[in-house]
FIFIVEX-96804 format. One record per residue (C-alpha): residue number from 0; residue in one letter; x, y, z. Coordinates in steps of 0.1 Angstrom, whole numbers, plus 5000, padded with zeros to 4 digits. Last residue first. Example, Ala and Ser with C-alpha at 12.3 -4.5 7.8 and 13.67 -1.06 7.14 Angstrom:
! FIFIVEX-96804
<r resi="1" resn="S" xx="5137" yy="4989" zz="5071"/>
<r resi="0" resn="A" xx="5123" yy="4955" zz="5078"/>
! end
This chain:
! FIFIVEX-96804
<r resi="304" resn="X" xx="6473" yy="6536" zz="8599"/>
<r resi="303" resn="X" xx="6451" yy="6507" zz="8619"/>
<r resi="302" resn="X" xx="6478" yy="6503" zz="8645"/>
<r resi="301" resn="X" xx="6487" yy="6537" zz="8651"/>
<r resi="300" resn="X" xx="6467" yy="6553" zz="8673"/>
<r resi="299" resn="X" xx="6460" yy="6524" zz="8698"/>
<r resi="298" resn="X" xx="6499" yy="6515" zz="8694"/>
<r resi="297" resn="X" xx="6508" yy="6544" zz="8717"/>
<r resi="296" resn="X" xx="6528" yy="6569" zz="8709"/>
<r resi="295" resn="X" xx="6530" yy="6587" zz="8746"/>
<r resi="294" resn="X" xx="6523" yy="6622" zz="8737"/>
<r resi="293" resn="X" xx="6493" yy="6615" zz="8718"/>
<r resi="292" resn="X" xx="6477" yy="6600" zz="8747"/>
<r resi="291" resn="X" xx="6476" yy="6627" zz="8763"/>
<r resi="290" resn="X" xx="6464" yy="6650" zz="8737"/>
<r resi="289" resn="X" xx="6435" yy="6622" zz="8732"/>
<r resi="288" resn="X" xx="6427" yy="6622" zz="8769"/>
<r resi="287" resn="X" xx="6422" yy="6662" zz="8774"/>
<r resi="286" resn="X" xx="6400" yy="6661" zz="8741"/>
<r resi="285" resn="X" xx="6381" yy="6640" zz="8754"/>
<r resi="284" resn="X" xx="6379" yy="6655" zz="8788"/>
<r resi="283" resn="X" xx="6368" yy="6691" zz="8771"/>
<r resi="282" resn="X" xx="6341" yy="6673" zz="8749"/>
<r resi="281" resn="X" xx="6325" yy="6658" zz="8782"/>
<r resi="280" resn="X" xx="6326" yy="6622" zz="8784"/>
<r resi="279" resn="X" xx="6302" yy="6603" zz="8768"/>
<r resi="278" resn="X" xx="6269" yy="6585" zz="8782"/>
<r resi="277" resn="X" xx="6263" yy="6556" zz="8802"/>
<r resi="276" resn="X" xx="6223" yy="6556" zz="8804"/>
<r resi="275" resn="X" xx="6224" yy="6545" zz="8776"/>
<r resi="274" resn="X" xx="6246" yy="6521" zz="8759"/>
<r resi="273" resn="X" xx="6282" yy="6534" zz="8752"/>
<r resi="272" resn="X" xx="6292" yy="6547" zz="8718"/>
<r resi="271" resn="X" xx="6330" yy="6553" zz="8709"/>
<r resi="270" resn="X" xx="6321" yy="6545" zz="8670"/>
<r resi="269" resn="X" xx="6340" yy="6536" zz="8638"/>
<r resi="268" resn="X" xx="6366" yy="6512" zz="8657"/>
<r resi="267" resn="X" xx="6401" yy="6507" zz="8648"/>
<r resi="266" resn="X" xx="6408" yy="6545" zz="8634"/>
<r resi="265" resn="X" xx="6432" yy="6555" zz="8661"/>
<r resi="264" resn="X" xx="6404" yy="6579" zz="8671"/>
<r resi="263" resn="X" xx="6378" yy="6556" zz="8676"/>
<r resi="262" resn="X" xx="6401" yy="6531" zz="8692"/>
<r resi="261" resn="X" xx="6410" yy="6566" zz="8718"/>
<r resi="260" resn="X" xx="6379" yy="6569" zz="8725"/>
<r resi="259" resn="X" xx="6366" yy="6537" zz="8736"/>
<r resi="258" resn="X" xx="6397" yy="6530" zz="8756"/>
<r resi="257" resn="X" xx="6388" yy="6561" zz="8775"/>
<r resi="256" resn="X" xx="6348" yy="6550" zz="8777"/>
<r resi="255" resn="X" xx="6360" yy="6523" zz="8807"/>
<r resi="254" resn="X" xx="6363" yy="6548" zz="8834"/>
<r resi="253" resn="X" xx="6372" yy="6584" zz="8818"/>
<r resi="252" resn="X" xx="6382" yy="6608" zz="8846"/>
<r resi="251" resn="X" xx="6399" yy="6590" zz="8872"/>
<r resi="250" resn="X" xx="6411" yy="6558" zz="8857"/>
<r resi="249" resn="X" xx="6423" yy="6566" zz="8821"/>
<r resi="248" resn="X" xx="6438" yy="6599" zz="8834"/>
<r resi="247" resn="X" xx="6453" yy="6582" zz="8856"/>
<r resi="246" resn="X" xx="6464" yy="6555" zz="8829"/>
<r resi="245" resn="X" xx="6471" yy="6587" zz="8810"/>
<r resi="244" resn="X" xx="6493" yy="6599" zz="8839"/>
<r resi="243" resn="X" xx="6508" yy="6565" zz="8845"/>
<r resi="242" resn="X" xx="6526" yy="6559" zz="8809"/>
<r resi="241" resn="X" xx="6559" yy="6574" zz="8817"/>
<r resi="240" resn="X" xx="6563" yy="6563" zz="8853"/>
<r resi="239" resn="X" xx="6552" yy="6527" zz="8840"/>
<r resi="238" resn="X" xx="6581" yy="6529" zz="8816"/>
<r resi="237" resn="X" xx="6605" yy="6540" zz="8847"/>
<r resi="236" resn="X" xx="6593" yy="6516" zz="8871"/>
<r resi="235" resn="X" xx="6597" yy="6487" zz="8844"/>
<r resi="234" resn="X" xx="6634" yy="6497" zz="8837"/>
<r resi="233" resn="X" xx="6641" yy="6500" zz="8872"/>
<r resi="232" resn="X" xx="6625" yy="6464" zz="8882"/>
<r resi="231" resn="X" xx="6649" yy="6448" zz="8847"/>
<r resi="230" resn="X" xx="6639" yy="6412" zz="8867"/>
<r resi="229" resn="X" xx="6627" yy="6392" zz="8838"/>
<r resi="228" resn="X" xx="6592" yy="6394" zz="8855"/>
<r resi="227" resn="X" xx="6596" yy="6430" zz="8850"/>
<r resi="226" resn="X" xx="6610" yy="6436" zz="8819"/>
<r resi="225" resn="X" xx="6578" yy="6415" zz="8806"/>
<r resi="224" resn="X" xx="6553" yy="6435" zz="8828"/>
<r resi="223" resn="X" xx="6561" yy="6470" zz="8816"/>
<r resi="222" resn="X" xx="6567" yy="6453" zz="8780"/>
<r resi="221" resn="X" xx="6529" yy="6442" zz="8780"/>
<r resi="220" resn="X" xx="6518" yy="6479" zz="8800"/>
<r resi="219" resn="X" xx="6525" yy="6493" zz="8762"/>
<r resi="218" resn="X" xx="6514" yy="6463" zz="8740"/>
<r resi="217" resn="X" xx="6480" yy="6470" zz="8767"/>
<r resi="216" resn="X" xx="6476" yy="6505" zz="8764"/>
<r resi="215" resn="X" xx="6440" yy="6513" zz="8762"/>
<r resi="214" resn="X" xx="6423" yy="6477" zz="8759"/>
<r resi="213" resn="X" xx="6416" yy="6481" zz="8796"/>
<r resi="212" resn="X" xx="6440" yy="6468" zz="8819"/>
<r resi="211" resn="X" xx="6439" yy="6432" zz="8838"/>
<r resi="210" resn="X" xx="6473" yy="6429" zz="8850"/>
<r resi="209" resn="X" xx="6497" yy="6395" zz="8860"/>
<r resi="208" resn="X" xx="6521" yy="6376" zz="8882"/>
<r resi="207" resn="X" xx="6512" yy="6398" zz="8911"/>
<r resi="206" resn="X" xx="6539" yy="6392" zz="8941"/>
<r resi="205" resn="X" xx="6538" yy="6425" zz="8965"/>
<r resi="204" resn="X" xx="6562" yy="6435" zz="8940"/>
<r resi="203" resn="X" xx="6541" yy="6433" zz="8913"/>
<r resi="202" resn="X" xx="6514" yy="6449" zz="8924"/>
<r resi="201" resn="X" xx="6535" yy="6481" zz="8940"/>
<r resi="200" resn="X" xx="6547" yy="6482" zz="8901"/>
<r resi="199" resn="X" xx="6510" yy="6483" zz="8886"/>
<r resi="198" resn="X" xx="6489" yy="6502" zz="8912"/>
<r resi="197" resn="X" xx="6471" yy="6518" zz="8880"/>
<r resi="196" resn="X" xx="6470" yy="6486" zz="8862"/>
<r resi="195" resn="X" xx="6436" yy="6496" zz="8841"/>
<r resi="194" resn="X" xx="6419" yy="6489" zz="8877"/>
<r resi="193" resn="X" xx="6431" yy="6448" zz="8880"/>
<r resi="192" resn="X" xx="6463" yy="6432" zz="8895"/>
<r resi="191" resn="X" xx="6465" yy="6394" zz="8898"/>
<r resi="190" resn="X" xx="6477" yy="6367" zz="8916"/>
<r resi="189" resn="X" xx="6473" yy="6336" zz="8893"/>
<r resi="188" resn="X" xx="6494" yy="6304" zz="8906"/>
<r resi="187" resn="X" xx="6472" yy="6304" zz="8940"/>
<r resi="186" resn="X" xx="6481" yy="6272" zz="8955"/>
<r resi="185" resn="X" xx="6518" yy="6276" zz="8947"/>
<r resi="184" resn="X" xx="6518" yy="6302" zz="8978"/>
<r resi="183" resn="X" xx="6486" yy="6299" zz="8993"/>
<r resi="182" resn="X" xx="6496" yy="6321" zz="9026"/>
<r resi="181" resn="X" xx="6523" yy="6343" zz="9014"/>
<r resi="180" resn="X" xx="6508" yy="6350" zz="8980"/>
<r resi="179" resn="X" xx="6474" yy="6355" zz="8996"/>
<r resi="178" resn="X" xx="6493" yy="6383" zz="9022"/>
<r resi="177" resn="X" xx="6510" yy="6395" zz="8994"/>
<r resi="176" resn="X" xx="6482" yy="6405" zz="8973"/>
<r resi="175" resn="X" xx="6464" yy="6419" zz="8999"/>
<r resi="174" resn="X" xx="6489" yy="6444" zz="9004"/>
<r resi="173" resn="X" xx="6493" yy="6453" zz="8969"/>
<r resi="172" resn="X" xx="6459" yy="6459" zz="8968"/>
<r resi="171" resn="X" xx="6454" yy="6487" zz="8992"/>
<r resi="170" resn="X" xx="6421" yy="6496" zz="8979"/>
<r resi="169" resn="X" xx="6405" yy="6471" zz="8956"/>
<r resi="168" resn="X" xx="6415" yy="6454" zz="8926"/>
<r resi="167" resn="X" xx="6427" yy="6422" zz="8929"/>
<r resi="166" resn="X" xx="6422" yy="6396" zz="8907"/>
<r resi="165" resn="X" xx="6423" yy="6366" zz="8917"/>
<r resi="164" resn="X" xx="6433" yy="6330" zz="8901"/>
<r resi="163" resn="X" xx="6433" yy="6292" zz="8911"/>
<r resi="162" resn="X" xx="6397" yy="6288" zz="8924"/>
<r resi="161" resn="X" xx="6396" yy="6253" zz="8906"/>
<r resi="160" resn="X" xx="6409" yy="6243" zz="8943"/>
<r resi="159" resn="X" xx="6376" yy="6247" zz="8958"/>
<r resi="158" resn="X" xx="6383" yy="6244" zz="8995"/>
<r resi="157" resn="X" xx="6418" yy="6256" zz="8998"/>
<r resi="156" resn="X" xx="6413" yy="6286" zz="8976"/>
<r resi="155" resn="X" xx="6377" yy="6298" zz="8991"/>
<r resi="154" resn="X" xx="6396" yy="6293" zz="9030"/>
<r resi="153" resn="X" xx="6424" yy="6315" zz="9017"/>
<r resi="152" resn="X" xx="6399" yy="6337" zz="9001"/>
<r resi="151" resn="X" xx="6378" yy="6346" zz="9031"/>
<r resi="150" resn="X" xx="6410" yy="6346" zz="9054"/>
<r resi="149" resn="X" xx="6421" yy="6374" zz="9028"/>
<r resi="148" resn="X" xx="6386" yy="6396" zz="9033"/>
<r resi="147" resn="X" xx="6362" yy="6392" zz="9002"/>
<r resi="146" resn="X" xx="6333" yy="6415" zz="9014"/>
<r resi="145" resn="X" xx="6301" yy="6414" zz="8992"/>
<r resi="144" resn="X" xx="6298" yy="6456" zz="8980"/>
<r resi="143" resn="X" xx="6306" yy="6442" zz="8948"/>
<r resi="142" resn="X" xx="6314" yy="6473" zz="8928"/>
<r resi="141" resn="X" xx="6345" yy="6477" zz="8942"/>
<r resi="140" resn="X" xx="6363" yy="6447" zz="8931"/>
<r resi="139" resn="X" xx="6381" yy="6414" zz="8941"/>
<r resi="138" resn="X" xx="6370" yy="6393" zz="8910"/>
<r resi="137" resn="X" xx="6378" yy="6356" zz="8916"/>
<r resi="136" resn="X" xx="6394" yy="6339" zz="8888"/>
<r resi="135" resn="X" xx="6379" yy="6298" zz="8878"/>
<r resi="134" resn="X" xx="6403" yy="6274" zz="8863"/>
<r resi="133" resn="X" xx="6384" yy="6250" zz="8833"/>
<r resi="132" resn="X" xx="6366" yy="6216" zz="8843"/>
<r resi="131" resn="X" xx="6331" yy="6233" zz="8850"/>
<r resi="130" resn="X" xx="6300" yy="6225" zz="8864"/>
<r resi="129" resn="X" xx="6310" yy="6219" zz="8902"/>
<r resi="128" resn="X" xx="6333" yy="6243" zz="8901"/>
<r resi="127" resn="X" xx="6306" yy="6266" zz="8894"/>
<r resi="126" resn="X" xx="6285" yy="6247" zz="8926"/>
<r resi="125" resn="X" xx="6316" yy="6253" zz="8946"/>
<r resi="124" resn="X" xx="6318" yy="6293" zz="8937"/>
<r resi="123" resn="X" xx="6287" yy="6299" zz="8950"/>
<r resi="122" resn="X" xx="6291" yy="6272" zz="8985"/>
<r resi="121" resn="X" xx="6323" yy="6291" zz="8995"/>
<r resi="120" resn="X" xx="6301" yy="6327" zz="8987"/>
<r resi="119" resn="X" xx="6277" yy="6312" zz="9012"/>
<r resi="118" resn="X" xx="6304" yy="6304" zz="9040"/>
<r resi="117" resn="X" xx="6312" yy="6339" zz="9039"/>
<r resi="116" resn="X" xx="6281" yy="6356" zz="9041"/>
<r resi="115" resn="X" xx="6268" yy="6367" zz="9008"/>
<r resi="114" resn="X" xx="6249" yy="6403" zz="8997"/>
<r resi="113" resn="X" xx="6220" yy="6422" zz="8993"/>
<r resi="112" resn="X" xx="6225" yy="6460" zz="9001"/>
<r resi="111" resn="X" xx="6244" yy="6479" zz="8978"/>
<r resi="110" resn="X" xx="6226" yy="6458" zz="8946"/>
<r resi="109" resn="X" xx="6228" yy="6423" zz="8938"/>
<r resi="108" resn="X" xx="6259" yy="6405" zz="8952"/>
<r resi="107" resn="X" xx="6274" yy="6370" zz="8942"/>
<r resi="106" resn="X" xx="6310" yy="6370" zz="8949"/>
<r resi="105" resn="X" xx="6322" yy="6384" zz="8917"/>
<r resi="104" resn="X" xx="6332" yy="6358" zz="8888"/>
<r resi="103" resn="X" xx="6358" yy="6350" zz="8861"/>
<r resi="102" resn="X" xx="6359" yy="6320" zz="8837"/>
<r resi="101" resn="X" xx="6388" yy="6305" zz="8825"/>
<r resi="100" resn="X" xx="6402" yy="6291" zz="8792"/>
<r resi="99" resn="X" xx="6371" yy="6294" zz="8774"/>
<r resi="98" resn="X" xx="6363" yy="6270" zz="8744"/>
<r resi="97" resn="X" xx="6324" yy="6276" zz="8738"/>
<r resi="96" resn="X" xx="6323" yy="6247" zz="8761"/>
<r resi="95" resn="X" xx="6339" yy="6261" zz="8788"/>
<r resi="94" resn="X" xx="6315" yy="6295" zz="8781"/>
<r resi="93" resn="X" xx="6282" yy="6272" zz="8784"/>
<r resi="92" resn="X" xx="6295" yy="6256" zz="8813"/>
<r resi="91" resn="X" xx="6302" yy="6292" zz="8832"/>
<r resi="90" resn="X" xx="6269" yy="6310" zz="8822"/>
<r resi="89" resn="X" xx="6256" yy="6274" zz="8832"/>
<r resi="88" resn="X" xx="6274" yy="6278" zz="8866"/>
<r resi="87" resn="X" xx="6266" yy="6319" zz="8868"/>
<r resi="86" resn="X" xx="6227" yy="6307" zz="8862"/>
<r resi="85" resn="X" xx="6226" yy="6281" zz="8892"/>
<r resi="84" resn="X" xx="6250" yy="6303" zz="8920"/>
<r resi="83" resn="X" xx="6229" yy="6329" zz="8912"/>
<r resi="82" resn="X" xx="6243" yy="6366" zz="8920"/>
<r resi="81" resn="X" xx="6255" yy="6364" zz="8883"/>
<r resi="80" resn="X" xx="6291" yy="6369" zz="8871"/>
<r resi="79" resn="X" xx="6300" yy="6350" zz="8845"/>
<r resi="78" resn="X" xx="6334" yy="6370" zz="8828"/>
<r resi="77" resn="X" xx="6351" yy="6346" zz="8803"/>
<r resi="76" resn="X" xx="6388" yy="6345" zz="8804"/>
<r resi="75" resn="X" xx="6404" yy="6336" zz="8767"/>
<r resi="74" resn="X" xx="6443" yy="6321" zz="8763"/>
<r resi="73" resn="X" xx="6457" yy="6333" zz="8729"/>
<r resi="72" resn="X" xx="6461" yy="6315" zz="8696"/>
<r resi="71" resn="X" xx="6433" yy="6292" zz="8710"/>
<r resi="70" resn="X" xx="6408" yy="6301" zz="8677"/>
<r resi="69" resn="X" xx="6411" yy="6334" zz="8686"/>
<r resi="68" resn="X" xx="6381" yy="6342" zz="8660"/>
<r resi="67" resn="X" xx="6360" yy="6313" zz="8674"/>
<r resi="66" resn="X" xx="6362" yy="6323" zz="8712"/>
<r resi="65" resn="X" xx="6354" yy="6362" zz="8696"/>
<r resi="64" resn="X" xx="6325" yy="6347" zz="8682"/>
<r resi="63" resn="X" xx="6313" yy="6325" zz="8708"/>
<r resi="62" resn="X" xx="6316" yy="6351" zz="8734"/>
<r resi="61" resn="X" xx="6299" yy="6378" zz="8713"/>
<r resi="60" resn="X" xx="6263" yy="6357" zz="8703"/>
<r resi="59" resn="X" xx="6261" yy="6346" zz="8738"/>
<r resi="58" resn="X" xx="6266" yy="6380" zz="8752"/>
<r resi="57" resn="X" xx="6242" yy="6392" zz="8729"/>
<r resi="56" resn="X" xx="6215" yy="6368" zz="8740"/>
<r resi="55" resn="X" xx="6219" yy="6373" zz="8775"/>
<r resi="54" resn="X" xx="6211" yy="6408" zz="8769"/>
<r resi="53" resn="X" xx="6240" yy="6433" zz="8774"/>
<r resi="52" resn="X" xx="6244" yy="6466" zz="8791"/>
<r resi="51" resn="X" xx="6258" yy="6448" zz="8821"/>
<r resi="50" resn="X" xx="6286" yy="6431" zz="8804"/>
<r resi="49" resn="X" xx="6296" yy="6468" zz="8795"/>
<r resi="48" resn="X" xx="6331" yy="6454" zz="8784"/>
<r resi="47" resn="X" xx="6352" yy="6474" zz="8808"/>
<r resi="46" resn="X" xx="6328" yy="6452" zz="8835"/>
<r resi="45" resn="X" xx="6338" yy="6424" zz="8817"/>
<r resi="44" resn="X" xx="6318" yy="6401" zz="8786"/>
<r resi="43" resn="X" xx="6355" yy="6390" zz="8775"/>
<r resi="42" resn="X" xx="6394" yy="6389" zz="8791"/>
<r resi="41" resn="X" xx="6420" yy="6381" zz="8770"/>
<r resi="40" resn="X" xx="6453" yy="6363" zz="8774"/>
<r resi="39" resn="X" xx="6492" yy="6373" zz="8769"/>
<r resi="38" resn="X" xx="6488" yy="6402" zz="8749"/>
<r resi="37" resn="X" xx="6516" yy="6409" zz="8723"/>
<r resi="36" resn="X" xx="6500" yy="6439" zz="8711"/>
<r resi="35" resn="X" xx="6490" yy="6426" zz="8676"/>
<r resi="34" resn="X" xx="6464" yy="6403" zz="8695"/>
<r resi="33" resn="X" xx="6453" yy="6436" zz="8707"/>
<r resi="32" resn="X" xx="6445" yy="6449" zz="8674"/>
<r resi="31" resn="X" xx="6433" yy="6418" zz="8664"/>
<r resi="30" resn="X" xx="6405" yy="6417" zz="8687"/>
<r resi="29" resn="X" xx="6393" yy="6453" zz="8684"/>
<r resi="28" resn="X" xx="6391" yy="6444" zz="8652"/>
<r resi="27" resn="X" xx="6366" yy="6413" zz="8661"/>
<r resi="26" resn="X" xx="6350" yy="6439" zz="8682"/>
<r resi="25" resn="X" xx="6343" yy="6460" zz="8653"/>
<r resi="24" resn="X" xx="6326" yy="6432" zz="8631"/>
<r resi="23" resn="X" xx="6307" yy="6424" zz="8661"/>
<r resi="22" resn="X" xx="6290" yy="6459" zz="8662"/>
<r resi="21" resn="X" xx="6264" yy="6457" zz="8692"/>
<r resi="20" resn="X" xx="6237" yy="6478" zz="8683"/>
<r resi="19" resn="X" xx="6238" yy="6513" zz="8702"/>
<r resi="18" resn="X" xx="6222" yy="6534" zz="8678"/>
<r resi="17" resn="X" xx="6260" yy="6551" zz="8672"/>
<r resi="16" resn="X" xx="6278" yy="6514" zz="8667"/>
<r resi="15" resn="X" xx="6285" yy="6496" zz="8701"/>
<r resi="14" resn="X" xx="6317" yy="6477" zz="8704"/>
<r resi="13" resn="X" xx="6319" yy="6461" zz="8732"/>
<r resi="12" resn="X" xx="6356" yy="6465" zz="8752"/>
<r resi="11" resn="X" xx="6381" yy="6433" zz="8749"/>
<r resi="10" resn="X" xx="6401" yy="6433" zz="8784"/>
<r resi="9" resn="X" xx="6432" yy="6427" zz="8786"/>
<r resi="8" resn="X" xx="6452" yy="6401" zz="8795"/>
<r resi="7" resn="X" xx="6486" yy="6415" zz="8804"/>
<r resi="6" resn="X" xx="6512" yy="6389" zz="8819"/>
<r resi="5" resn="X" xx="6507" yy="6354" zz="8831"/>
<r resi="4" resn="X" xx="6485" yy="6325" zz="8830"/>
<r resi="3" resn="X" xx="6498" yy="6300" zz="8846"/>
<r resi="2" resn="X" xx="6510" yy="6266" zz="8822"/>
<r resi="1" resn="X" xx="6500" yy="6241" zz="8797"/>
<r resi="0" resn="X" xx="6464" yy="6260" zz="8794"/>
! end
């Protein structure tokens, strides 16, 4: 990358069809639907993606696809989280070489129970350093019970400098954004927000450059961002006040199948499936999304038509 990564980079969901084989053909769609939304990077092999419904094999197989298929028109972030240091810095070389643009990584964790001590989590993302050439974006979330306080990341920052990304997507985020921003300044270049964008606006003013959504909205939260950053603050809080009860909505009573839906029912993807044991959402809550959605146009239903 010539400069920061900034702006909405999305992440691409796995398409499943209904036995629950991965459909490539339907994730390179998914591809170019959001490459049709203006994106600014995309994010593969994610949480949103089901990364942990996938075999190493598959994930393989759809990050050197969907690295092929952008063929650089887009930065890519590739998600190699592992609780060992030695397999999430090969998960990490293999993706540079595939052509990643960045790699993305929890603290290692396995389970509630079993995590890293500070200087530990230094020495994790130092050996991926280690094996890579490419920026490296901590993940700040909730479902790593390993705790990531600021001086934590300040001290991860100044001693691997490849560490030059975070996403942020805990409680009270906007306040842990600023207090990196004001401590690495320049040394962090990539604050970002995460959880669909849902603390969006707050995010941005505590000094995020960018969001991590799903692949719901994204051309939507895309011009959010962009009036933003050019400094139209009123424009953005009142596009984002539009769009943030389906991103609620999105966030409270979907998780990650919401974007699933709604490609089904704009036509861009033939199935919503989600491996087993994650199942579907209750008829009444799909329905509840789609008429949402509906009211707010987005491109999701009417890209493919």
């Amino acid at each position: 990358m010539d400069a920061p990564l900034t702006g909405v980079v999305p992440v691409v969901p796995t398409v499943f069809r209904d036995d629950e084989s991965v459909d490539l053909d339907g994730t390179v769609r998914v591809v170019d639907y959001l490459l049709d939304s203006r994106v600014d990077g995309l994010c593969l092999l994610a949480n949103y993606a089901e990364q942990f419904a996938l075999t190493d094999a598959e994930r393989d197989q759809l990050a050197r696809a969907l690295l092929e298929h952008v063929a650089g028109r887009v930065p890519v972030i590739v998600t190699t989280s592992h609780y060992s240091a030695r397999v999430a810095a090969a998960r990490s070389r293999a993706a540079q070489d595939m052509g990643a643009a960045m790699v993305m990584l929890m603290p290692p964790f396995f389970g509630a129970t079993i995590t890293a001590a500070g200087p530990a989590v230094i020495e994790y993302f130092r050996q991926v350093a280690d094996a890579t050439d490419i920026p490296i974006m901590v993940q700040d979330a909730p479902l790593s019970p390993t705790p990531l306080p600021v001086s934590l990341l300040v001290d991860l920052v100044h001693q691997v400098p490849q560490v030059q990304y975070a996403k942020i997507e805990v409680p009270q985020a906007a306040d842990k954004l600023h207090a990196l921003v004001s401590a690495l300044g320049d040394r962090l270049p990539g604050p970002f927000d995460g959880e669909e964008s849902v603390t969006l606006i707050p995010d941005l003013d505590a000094g995020a450059k960018g969001t991590m959504p799903s692949s719901m909205v994204p051309a939507e939260i895309g011009q959010i961002v962009r009036g933003y950053l050019a400094g139209d603050r009123r424009g953005a809080v009142s596009a984002w006040e539009d769009l943030l009860p389906l991103i609620h909505f999105e966030n409270r009573q979907c998780g990650l199948r919401a974007q699933k839906i709604l490609l089904a029912e704009g036509g861009i993807i033939s199935s919503d499936r989600t491996r087993a044991p994650f199942g579907p959402v209750s008829p009444r809550t799909r329905r509840g999304l789609i008429e949402l959605a509906a009211r707010t146009d987005p491109l999701i239903l009417r890209w493919a038509r």
